[in-house]
N, C-alpha and C positions, 0 to 999 in steps of 0.2 A: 823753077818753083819759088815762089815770095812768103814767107813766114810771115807771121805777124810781128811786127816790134813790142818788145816787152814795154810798156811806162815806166817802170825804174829797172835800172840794169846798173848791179854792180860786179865789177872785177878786178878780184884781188885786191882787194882793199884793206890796207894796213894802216892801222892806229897808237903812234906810240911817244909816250907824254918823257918829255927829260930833253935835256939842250942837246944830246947828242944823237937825239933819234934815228934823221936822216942819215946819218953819217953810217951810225951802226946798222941801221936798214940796209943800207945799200952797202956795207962790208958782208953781212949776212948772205946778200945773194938769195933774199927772199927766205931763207932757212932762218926762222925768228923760233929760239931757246928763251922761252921768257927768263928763267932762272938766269942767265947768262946777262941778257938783256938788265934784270932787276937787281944784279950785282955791280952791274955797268950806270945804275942810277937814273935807267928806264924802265916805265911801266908799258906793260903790251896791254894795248886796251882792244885793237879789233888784228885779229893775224891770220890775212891772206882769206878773206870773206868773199865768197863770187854769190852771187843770186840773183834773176831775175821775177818780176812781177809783173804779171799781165794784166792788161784792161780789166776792172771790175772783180779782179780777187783779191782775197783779206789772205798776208802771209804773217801767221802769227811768227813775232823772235822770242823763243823764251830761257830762260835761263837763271840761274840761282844771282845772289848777290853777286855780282864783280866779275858774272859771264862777259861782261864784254855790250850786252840786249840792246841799254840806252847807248852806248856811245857809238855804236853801230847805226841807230836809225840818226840819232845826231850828225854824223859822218853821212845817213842816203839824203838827210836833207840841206847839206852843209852849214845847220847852226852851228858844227865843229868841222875845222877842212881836214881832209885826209892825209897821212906823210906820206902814202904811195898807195896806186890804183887807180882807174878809171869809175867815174859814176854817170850815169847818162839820166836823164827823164825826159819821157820821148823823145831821147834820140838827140836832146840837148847835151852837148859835155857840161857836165856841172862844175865841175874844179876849173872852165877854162872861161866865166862868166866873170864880168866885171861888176860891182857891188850894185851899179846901177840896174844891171839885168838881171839881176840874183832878184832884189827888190820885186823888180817886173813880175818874176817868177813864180816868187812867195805870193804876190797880192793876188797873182790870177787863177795860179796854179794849184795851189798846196794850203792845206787843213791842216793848223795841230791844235791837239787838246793833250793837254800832260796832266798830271796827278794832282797838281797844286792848281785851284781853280781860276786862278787870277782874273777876280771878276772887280770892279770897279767898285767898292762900298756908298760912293756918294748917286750911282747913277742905279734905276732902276733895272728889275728886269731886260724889258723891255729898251730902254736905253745903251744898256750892255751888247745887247744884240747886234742894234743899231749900230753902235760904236763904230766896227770894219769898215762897215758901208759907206760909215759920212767921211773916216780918211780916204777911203777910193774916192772922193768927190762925187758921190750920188748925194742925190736933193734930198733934206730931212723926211720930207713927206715920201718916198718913193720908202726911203731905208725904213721909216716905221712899219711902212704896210709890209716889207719884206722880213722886216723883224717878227710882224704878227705872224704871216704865216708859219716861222721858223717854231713860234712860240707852242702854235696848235700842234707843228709834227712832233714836238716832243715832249707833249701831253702837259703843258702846260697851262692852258687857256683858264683865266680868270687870275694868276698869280702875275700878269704881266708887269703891275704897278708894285708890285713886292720891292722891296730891296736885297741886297744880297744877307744881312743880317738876319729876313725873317723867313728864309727858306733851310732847308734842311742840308746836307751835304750831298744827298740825292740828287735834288733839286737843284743844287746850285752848280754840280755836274751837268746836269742836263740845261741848263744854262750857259754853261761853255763849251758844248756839242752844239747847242743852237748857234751859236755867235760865230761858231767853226765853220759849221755849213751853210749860214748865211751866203755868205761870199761862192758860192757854187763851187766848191773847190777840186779836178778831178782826180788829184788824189793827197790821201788824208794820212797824218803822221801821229800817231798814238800812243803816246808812251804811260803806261800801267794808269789809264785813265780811271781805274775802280779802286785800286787799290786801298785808298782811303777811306773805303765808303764798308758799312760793318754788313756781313755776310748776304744778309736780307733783300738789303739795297741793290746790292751789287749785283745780286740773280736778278733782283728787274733791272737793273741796267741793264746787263747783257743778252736780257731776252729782248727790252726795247733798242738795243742795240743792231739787236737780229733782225728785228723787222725794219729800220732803217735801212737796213745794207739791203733787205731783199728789194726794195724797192728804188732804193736809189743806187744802185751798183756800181759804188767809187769803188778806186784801186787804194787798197791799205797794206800800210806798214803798223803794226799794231804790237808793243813789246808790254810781257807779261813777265813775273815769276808762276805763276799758280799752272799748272798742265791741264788741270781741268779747265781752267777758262780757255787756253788752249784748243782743247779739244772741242770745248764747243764752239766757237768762234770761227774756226783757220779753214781756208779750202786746204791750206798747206801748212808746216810749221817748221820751222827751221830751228833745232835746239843747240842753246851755247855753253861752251864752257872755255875757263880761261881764252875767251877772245875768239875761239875756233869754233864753228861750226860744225858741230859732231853729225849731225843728221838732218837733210831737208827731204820733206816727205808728206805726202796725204797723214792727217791721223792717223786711219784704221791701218796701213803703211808701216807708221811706227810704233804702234800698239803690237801689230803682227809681228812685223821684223826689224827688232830694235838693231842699228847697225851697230850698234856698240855697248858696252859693260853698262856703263855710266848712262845711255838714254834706256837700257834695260831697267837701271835703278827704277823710272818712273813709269815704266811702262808695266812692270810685274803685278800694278793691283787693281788694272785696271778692266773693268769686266768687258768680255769682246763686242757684247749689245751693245756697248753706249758709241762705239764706234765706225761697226759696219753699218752697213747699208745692207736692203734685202736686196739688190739685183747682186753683191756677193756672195749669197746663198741660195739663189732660186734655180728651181730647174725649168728645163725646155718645157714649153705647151705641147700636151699631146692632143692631137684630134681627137675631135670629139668626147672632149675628158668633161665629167659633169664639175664645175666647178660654183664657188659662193658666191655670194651678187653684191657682197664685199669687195672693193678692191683697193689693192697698195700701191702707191710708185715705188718704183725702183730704187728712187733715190731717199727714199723714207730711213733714217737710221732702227734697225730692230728694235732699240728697246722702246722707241716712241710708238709703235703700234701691235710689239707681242702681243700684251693682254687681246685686244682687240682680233687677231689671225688665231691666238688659242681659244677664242670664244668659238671659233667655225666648227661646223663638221667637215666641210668640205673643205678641199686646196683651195687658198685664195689666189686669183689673178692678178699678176703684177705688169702696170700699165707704165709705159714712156711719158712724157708730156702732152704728147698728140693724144693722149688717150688709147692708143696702141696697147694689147694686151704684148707682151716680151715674153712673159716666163710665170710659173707659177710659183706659190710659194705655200708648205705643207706644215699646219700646226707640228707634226713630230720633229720638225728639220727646225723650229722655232726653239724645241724643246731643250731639240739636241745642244743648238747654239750656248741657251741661255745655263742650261743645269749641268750639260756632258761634259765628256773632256774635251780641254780644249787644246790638247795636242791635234 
């Protein structure tokens, strides 16, 4: 039987900043005390991290300040090398690449956009975009028109000729997502890309981010502090703390069963609609059952179409992708979810 290869695969990946790291890594015996470690005049930045990521899902890392988030996706992409563990992208050994094929890797392979928008002040829009393209040696003309299109997917069209001064911080994000995915990249490195950007903003980002991914289905590494951006974003999420990966999990997962005190802390306010999906609450079809001419997928999160299933009288029909009717779904059991107890 052949599994699929994950695109990034790491294991056991340890992170630890001070002259004597290795040394103390490898007395440890993988048993890393950060306190012991930080007495010793090491910082433990990623401790014993394994996780893979498959084609075309977003695995949100999130974590408070000094979890460990960013120096993790640093360490999947080796902008920072790792002191011990294995990292692979598809199935390349990453730590065992020489600077010339790391380069190869980054220009063909791999997307980052980070929180500080490092966009070029003297070059347009438009030119910024371009920029990638013309050091991979594509012809100006070919990189313009690939810039334009970059431009329209992310609702920029007519601000092309802008400079970076006269765009908003919105805007000038979405200008270094454009410039990111210019280069076709198949998978994409994200470290707290909104963060900067004031509440408002940030919600269209993340929803014009949403529709991005639905349509072009790169594999992300994508690191947050916010659980809510989390939640909306991640097929998975892996939550850190000092360095260690306390829990990796669907949302709705770790909303239900937080594996620990500490991912409890963030999971206690959060209401279970915003999480589930109705194929986790729907019952079997029964023959001949009169049902609404409404219908939900499966994969629909409940709070995004309650209102809507408590407008019926009837049970609404919950369909697959085929259009497959699965299961039904009954305004009372909607009620239950959003108002009852949620024991």
């Amino acid at each position: 039987m052949t599994s699929v290869e994950p695109v990034i695969r790491c294991e056991s990946v340890y992170k630890i900043f001070g002259a004597n790291a290795e040394k103390m890594l490898k007395d440890a015996n993988g048993n890393v005390d950060a306190k012991i470690f930080q007495e010793a005049g090491c910082i433990v930045g990623v401790n014993n991290a394994s996780f893979d990521v498959s084609r075309g899902e977003m695995l949100v890392v999130m974590g408070l300040s000094g979890s460990g988030k960013s120096t993790l996706l640093r360490c999947a992409s080796r902008l920072t090398d790792a002191t011990s563990g294995k990292i692979y992208i598809d199935g390349q050994d990453l730590l065992s690449l020489k600077n010339k094929e790391l380069i190869e890797l980054r220009r063909n392979k791999m997307g980052m956009v980070f929180q500080s928008f490092a966009l070029l002040p003297h070059k347009t829009v438009l030119e910024n975009i371009a920029f990638p393209l013309q050091i991979k040696g594509i012809k100006t003309k070919d990189s313009i028109s690939k810039a334009m299109e970059m431009v329209k997917l992310v609702g920029l069209d007519g601000r092309e000729n802008y400079f970076p001064r006269e765009l908003s911080g919105g805007q000038q994000q979405r200008v270094g997502i454009a410039r990111s995915l210019a280069v076709e990249p198949d998978i994409w490195f994200l470290d707290e890309p909104f963060s900067a950007l004031d509440p408002l903003i940030r919600k269209e980002m993340q929803d014009e981010f949403l529709r991005l991914q639905s349509s072009l289905k790169k594999t992300i590494l994508f690191v947050t502090h916010d659980f809510d951006e989390a939640l909306k974003l991640a097929d998975r999420i892996a939550i850190m703390k000092d360095g260690i990966i306390e829990q990796l999990d669907t949302p709705a997962n770790i909303v239900l069963n937080p594996a620990t005190e500490y991912v409890r802390k963030f999971t206690q306010e959060v209401p279970r609609e915003k999480v589930l999906k109705i194929e986790a609450v729907m019952d079997p079809v029964a023959d001949e059952q009169n049902l609404s001419d409404f219908k939900v997928s499966k994969d629909a999160i409940i709070e995004t179409v309650a209102e809507k299933i408590l407008d019926q009288e009837k049970s609404v029909p919950v369909i697959d992708s085929n259009q497959q009717v699965v299961g039904i779904i009954k305004p009372s059991k909607v009620i239950h979810v959003v108002f009852g107890n949620s024991e």
